[in-house]
PyMOL commands that place a pseudoatom at each C-alpha (Angstrom):
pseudoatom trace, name=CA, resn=UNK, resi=1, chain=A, elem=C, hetatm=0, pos=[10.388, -49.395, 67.783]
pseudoatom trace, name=CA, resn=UNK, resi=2, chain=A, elem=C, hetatm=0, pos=[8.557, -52.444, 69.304]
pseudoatom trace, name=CA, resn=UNK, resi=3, chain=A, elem=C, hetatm=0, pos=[9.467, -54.249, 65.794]
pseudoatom trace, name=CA, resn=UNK, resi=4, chain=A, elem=C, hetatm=0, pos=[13.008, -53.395, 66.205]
pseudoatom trace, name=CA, resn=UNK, resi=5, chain=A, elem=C, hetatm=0, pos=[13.458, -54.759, 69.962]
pseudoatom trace, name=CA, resn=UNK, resi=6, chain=A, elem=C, hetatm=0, pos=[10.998, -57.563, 69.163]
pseudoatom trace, name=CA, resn=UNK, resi=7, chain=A, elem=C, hetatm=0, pos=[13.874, -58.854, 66.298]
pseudoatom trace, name=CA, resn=UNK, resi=8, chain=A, elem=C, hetatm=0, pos=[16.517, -58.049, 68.721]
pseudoatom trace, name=CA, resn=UNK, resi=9, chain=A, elem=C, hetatm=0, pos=[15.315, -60.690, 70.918]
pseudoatom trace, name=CA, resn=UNK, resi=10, chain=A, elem=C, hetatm=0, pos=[14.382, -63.263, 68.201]
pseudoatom trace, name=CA, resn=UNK, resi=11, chain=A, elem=C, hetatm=0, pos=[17.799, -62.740, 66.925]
pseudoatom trace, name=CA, resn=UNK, resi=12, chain=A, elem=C, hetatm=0, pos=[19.380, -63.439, 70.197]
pseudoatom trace, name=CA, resn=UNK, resi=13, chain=A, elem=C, hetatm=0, pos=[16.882, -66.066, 71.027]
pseudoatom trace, name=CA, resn=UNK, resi=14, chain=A, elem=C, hetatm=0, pos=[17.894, -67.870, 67.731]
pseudoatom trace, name=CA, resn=UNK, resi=15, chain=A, elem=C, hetatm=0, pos=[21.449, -67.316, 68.406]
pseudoatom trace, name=CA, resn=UNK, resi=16, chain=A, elem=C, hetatm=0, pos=[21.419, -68.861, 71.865]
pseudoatom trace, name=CA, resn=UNK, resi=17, chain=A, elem=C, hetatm=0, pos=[19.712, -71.623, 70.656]
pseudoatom trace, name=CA, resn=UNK, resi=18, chain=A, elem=C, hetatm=0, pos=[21.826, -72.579, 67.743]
pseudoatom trace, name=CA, resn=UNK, resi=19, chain=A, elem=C, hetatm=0, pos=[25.022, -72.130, 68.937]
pseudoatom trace, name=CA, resn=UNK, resi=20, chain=A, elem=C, hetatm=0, pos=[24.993, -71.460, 72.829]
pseudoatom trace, name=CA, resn=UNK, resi=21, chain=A, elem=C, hetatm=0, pos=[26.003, -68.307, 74.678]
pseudoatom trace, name=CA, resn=UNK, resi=22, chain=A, elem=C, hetatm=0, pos=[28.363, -68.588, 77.663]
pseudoatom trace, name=CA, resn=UNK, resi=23, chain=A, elem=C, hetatm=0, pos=[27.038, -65.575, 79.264]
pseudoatom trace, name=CA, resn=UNK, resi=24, chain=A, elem=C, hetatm=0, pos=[24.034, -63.675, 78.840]
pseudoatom trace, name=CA, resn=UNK, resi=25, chain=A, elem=C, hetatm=0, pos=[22.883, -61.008, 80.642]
pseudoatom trace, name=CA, resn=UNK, resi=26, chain=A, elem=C, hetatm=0, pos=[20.118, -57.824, 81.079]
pseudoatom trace, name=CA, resn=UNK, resi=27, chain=A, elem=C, hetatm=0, pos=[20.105, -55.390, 84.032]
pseudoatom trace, name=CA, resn=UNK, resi=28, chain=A, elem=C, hetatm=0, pos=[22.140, -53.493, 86.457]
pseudoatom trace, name=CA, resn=UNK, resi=29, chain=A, elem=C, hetatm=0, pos=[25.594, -54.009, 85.770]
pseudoatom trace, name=CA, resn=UNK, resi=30, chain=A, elem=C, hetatm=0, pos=[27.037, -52.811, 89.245]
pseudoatom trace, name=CA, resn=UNK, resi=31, chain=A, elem=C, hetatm=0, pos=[30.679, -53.884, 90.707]
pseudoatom trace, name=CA, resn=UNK, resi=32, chain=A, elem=C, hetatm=0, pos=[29.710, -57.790, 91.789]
pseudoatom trace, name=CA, resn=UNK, resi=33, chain=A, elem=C, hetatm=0, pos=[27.991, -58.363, 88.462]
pseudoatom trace, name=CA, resn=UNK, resi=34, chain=A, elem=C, hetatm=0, pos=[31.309, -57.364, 86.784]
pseudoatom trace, name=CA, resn=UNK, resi=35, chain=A, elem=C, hetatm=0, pos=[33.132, -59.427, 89.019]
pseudoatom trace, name=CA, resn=UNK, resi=36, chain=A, elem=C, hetatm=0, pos=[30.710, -61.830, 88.490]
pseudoatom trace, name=CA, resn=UNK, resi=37, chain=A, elem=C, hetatm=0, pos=[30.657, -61.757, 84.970]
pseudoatom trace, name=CA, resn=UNK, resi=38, chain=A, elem=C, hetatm=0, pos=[34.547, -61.367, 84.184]
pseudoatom trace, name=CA, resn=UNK, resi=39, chain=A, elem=C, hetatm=0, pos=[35.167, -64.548, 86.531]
pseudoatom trace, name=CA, resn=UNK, resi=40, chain=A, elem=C, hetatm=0, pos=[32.425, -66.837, 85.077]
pseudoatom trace, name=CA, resn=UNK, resi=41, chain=A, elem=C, hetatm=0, pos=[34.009, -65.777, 81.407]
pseudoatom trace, name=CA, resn=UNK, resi=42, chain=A, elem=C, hetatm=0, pos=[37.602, -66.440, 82.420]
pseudoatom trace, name=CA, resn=UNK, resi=43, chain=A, elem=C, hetatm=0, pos=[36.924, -69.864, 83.624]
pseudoatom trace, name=CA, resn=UNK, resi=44, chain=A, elem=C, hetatm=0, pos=[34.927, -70.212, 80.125]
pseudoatom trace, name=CA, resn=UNK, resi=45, chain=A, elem=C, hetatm=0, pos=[37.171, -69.406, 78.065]
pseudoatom trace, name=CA, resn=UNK, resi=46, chain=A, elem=C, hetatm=0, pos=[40.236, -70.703, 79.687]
pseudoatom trace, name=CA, resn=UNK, resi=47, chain=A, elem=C, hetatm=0, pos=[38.313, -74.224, 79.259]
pseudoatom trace, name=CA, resn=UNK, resi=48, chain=A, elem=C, hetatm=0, pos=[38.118, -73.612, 75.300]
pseudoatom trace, name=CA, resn=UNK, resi=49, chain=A, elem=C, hetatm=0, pos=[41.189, -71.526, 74.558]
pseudoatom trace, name=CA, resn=UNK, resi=50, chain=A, elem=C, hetatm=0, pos=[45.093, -72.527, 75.573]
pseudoatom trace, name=CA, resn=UNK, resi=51, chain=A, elem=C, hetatm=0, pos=[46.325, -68.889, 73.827]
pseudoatom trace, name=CA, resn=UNK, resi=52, chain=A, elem=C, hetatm=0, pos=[47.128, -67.069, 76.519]
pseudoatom trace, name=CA, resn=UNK, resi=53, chain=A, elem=C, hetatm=0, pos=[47.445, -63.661, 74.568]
pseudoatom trace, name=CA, resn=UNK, resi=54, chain=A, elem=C, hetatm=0, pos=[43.709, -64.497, 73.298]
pseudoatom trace, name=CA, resn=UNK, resi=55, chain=A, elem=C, hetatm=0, pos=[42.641, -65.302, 76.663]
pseudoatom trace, name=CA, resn=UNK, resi=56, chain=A, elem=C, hetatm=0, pos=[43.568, -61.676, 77.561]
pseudoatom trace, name=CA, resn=UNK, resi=57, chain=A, elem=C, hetatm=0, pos=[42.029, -59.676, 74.889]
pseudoatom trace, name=CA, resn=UNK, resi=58, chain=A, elem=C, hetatm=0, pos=[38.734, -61.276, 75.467]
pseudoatom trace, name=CA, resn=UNK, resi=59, chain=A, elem=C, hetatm=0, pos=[39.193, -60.318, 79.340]
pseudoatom trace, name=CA, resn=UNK, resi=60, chain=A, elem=C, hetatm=0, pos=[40.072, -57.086, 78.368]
pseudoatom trace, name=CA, resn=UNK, resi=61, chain=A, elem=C, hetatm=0, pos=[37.334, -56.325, 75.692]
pseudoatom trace, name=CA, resn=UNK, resi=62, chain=A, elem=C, hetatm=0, pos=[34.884, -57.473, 78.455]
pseudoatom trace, name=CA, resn=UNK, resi=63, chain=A, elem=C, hetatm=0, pos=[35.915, -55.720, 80.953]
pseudoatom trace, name=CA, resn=UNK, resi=64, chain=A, elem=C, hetatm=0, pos=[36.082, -52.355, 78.750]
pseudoatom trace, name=CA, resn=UNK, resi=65, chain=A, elem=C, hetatm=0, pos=[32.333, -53.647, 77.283]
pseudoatom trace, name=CA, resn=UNK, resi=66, chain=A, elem=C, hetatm=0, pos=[31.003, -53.513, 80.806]
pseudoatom trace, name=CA, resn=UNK, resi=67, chain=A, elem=C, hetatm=0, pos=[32.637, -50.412, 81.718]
pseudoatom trace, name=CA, resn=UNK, resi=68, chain=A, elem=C, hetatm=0, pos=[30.682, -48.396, 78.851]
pseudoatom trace, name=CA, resn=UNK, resi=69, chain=A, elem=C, hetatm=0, pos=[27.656, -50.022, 80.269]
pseudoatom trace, name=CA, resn=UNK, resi=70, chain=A, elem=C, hetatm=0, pos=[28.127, -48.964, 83.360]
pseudoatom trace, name=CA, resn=UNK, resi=71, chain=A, elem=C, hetatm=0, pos=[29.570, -45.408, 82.988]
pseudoatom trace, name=CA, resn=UNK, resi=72, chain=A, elem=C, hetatm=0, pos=[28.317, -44.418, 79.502]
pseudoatom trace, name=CA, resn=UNK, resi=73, chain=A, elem=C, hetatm=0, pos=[24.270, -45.823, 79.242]
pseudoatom trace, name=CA, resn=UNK, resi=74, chain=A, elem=C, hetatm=0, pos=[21.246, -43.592, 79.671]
pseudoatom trace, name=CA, resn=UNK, resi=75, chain=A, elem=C, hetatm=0, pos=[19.249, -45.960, 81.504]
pseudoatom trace, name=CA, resn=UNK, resi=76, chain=A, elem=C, hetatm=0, pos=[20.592, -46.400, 85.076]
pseudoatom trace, name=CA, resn=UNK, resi=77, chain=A, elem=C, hetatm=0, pos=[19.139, -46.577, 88.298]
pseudoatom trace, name=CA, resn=UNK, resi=78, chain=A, elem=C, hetatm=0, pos=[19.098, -43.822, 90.855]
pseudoatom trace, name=CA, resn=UNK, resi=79, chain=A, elem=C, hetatm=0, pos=[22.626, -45.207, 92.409]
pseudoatom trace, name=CA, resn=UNK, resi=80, chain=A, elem=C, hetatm=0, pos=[23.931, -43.749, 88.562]
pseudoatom trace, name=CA, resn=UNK, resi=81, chain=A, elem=C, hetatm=0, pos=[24.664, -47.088, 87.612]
pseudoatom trace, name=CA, resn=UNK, resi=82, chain=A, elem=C, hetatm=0, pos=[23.906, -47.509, 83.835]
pseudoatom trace, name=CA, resn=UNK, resi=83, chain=A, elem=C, hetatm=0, pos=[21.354, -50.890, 82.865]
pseudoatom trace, name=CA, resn=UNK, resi=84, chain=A, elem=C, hetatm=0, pos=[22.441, -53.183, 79.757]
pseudoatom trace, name=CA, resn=UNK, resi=85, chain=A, elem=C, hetatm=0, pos=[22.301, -56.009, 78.035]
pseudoatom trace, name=CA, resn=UNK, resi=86, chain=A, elem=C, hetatm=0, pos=[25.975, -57.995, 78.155]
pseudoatom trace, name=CA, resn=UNK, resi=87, chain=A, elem=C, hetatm=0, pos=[26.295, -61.367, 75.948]
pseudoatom trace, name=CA, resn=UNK, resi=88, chain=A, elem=C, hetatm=0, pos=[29.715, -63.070, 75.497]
pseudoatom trace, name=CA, resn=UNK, resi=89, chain=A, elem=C, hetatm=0, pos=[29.693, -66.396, 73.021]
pseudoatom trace, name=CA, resn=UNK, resi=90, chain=A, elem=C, hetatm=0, pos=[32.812, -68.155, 70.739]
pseudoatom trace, name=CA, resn=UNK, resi=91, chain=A, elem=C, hetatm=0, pos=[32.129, -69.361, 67.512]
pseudoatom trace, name=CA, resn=UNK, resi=92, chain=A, elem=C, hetatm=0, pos=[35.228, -71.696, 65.850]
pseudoatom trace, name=CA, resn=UNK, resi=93, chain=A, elem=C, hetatm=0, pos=[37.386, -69.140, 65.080]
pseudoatom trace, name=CA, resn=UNK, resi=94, chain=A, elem=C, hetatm=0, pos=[36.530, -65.920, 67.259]
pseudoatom trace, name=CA, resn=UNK, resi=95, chain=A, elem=C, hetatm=0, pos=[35.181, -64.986, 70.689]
pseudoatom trace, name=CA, resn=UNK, resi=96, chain=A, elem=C, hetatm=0, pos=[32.591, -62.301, 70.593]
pseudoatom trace, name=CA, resn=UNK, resi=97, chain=A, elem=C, hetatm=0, pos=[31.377, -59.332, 72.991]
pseudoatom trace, name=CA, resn=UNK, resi=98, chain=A, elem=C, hetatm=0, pos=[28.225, -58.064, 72.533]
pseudoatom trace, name=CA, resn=UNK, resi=99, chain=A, elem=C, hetatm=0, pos=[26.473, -55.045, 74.265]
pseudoatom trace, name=CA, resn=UNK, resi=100, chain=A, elem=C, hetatm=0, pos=[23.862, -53.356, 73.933]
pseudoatom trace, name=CA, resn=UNK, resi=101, chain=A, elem=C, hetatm=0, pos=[22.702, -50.042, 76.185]
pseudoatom trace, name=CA, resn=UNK, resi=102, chain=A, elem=C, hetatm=0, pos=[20.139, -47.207, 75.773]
pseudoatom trace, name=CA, resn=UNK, resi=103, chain=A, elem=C, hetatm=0, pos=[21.953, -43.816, 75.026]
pseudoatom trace, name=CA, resn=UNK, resi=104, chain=A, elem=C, hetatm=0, pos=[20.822, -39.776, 73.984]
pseudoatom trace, name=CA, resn=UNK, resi=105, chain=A, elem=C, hetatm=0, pos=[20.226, -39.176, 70.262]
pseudoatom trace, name=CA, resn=UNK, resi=106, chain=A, elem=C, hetatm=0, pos=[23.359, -36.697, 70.664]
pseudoatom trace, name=CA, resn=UNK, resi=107, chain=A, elem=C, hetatm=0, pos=[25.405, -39.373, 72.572]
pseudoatom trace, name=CA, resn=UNK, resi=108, chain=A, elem=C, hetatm=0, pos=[24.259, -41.796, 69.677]
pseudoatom trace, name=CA, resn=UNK, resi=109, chain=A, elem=C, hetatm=0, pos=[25.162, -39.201, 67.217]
pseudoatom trace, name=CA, resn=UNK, resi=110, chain=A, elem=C, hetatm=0, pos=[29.027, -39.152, 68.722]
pseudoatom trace, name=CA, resn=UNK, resi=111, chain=A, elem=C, hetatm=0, pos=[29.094, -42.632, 69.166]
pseudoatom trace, name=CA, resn=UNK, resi=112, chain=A, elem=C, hetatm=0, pos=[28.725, -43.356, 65.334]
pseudoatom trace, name=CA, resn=UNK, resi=113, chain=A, elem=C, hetatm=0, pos=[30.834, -40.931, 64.571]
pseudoatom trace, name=CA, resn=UNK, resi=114, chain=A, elem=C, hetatm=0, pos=[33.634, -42.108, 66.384]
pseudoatom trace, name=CA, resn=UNK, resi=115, chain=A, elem=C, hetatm=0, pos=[33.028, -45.797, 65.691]
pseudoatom trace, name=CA, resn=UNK, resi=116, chain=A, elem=C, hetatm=0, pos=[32.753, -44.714, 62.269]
pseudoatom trace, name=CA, resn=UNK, resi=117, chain=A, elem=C, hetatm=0, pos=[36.129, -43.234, 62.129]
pseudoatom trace, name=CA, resn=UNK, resi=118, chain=A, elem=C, hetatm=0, pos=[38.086, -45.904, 64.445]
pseudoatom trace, name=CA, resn=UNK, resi=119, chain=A, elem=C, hetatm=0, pos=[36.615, -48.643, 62.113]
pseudoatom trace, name=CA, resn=UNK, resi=120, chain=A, elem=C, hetatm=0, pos=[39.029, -46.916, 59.309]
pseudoatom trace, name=CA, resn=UNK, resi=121, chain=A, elem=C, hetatm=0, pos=[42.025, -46.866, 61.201]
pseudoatom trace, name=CA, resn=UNK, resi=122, chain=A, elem=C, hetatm=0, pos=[44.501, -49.201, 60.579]
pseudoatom trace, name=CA, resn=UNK, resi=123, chain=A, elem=C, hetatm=0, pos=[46.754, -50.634, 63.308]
pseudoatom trace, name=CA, resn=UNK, resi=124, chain=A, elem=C, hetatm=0, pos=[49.628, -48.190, 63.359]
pseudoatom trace, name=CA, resn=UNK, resi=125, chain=A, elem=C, hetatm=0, pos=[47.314, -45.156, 62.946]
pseudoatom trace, name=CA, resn=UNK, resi=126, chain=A, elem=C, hetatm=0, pos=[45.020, -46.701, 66.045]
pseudoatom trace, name=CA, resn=UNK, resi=127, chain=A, elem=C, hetatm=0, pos=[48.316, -46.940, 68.282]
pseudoatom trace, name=CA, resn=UNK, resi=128, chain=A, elem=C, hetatm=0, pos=[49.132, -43.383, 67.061]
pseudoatom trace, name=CA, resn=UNK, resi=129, chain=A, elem=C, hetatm=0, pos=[45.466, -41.982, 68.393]
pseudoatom trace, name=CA, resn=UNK, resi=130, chain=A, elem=C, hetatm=0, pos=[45.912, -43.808, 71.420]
pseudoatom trace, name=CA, resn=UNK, resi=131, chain=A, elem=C, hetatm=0, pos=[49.208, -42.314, 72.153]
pseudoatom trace, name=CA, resn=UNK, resi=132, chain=A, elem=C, hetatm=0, pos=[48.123, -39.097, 71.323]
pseudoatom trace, name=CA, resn=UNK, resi=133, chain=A, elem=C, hetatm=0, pos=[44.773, -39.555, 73.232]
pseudoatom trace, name=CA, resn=UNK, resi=134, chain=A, elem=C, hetatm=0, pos=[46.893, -40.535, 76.560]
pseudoatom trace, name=CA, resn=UNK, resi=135, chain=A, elem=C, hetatm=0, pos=[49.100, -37.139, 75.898]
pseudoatom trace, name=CA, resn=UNK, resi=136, chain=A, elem=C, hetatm=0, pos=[46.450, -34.756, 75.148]
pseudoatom trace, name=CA, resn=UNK, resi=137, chain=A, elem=C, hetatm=0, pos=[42.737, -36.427, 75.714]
pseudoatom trace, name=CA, resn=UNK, resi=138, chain=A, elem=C, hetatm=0, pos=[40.466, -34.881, 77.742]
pseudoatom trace, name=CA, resn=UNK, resi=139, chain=A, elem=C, hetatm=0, pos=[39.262, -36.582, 80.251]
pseudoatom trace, name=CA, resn=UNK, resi=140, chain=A, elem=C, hetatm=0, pos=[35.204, -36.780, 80.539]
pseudoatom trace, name=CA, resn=UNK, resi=141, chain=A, elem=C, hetatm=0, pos=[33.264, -36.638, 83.642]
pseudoatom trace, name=CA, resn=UNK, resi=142, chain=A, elem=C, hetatm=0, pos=[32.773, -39.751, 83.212]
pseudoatom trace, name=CA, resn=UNK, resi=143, chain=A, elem=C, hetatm=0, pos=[36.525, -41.136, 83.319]
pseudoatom trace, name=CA, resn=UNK, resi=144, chain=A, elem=C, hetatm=0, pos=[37.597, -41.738, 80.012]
pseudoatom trace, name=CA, resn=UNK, resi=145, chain=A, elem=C, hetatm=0, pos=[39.305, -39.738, 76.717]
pseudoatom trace, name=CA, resn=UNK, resi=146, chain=A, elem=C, hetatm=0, pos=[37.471, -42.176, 74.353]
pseudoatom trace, name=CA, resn=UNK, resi=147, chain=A, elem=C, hetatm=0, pos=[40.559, -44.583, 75.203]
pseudoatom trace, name=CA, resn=UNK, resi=148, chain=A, elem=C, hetatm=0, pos=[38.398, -47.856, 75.825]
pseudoatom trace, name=CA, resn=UNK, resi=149, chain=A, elem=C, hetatm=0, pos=[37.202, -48.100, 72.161]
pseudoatom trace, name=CA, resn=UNK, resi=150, chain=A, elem=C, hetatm=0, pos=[40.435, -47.107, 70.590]
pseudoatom trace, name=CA, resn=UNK, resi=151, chain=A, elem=C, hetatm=0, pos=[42.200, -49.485, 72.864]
pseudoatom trace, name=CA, resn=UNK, resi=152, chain=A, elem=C, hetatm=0, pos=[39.789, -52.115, 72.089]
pseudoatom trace, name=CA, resn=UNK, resi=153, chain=A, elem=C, hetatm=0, pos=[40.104, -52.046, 68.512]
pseudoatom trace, name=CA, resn=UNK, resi=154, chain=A, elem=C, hetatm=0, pos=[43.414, -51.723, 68.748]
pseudoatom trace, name=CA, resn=UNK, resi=155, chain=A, elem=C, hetatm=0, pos=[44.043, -54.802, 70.543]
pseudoatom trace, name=CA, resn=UNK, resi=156, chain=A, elem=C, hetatm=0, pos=[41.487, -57.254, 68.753]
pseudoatom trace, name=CA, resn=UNK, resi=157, chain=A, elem=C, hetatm=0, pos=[42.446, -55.889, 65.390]
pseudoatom trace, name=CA, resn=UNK, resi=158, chain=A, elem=C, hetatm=0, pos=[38.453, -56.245, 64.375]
pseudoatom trace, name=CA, resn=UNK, resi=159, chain=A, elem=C, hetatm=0, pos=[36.515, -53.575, 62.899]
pseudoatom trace, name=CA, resn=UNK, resi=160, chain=A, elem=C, hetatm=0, pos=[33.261, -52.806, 65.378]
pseudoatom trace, name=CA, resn=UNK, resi=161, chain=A, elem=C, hetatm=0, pos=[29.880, -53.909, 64.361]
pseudoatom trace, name=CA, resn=UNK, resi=162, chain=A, elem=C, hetatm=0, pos=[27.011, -51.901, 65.639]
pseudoatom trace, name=CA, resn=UNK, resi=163, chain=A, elem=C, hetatm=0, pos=[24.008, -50.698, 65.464]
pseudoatom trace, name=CA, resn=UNK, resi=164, chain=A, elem=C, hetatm=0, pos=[21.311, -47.923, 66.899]
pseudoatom trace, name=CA, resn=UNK, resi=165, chain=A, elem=C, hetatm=0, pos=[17.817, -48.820, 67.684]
pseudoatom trace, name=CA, resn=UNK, resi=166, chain=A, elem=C, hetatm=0, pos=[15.152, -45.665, 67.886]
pseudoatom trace, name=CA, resn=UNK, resi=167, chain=A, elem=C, hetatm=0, pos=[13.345, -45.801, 71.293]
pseudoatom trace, name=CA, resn=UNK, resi=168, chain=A, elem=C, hetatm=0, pos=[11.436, -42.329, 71.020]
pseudoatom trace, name=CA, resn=UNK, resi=169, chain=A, elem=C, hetatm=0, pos=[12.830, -38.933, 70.398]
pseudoatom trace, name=CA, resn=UNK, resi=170, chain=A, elem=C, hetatm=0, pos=[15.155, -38.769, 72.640]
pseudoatom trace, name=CA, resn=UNK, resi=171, chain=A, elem=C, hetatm=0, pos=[17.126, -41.985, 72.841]
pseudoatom trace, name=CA, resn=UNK, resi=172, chain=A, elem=C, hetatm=0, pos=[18.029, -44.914, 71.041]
pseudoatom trace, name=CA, resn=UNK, resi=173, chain=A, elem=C, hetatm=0, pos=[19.102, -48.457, 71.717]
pseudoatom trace, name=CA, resn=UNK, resi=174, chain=A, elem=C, hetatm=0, pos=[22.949, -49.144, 71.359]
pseudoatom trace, name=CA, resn=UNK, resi=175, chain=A, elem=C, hetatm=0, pos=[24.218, -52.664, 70.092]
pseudoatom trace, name=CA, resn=UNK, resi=176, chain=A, elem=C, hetatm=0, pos=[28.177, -53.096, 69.568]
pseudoatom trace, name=CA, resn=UNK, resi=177, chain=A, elem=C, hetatm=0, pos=[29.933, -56.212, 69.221]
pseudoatom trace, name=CA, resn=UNK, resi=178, chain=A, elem=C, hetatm=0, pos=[33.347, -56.982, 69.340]
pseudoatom trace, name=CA, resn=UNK, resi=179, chain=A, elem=C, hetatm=0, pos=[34.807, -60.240, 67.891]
pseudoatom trace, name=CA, resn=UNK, resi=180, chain=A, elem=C, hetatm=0, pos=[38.430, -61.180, 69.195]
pseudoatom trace, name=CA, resn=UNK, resi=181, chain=A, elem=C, hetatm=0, pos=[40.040, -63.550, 66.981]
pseudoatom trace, name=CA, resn=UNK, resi=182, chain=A, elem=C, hetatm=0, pos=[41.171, -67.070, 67.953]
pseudoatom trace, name=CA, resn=UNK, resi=183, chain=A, elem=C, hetatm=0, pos=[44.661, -66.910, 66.497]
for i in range(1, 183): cmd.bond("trace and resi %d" % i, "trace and resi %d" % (i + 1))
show_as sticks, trace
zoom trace
């Protein structure tokens, strides 16, 4: 495990180093540090982008990424809100979203499962779950019917990259990212 999060962190290192990350961040993710966060991307990204549909999606997928953090991850403090990491970065042709959050093996287990089957959907089937999700999804206790990663993937048209890190028996680490094409 110490391997795994050790090459995490080089990898990011390396990654902020060669090409620059607008936003990085690890910790709490309450209310003001998603205000925070969603305002200091916006101004970002409206500096580098003139699309305005583009310029949405990426708000969107960010705000939906720090959502999950903050409703979905194991580790949180003892106000319930979860802890994550939250990096948002643009290469030439794409924006990217990337999370990464410690959940349950079971949660883990349902997470791959359903990013396993979105990531086959094509566009119209996608808009068809979502529908159908809205009419008959129900909700969790902790607001959602699965919605923000249909919705998501819907919207950016990009298939999900993840992955899960073990931690111990009981949990693993969580990494998705999102890319949001330029065009």
């Amino acid at each position: 495990m110490d391997r795994d999060l050790i090459f995490v962190q080089t990898m990011l290192s390396d990654e902020m180093v060669a090409h620059g990350f607008p936003v990085v961040y690890k910790g709490k993710l309450n209310h003001d540090i998603l205000m925070l966060f969603t305002s200091m991307a916006e101004t970002k990204i409206a500096s580098t982008c003139r699309n305005v549909s583009v310029k949405r999606k990426v708000f969107h997928v960010i705000v939906e990424c720090l959502q999950n953090i903050t409703r979905h991850s194991d580790d949180f403090d003892d106000d319930g809100i979860g802890n994550g990491v939250f990096v948002v970065g643009e290469r030439e042709n794409y924006y990217y979203i990337i999370t990464g959050n410690i959940v349950s093996i079971k949660k883990a287990k349902e997470l791959e499962k359903t990013i396993e089957h979105l990531n086959k959907l094509n566009r119209d089937e996608l808009s068809k779950l979502h529908k159908s999700s809205i009419i008959d999804g129900e909700l969790s206790t902790k607001g959602g019917a699965g919605l923000g990663l249909i919705d998501m993937l819907r919207k950016t048209g990009e298939k999900y990259v993840y992955q899960f890190l073990k931690i111990d028996n009981d949990y693993q680490f969580f990494i998705l990212k999102v890319t949001v094409p330029r065009d």
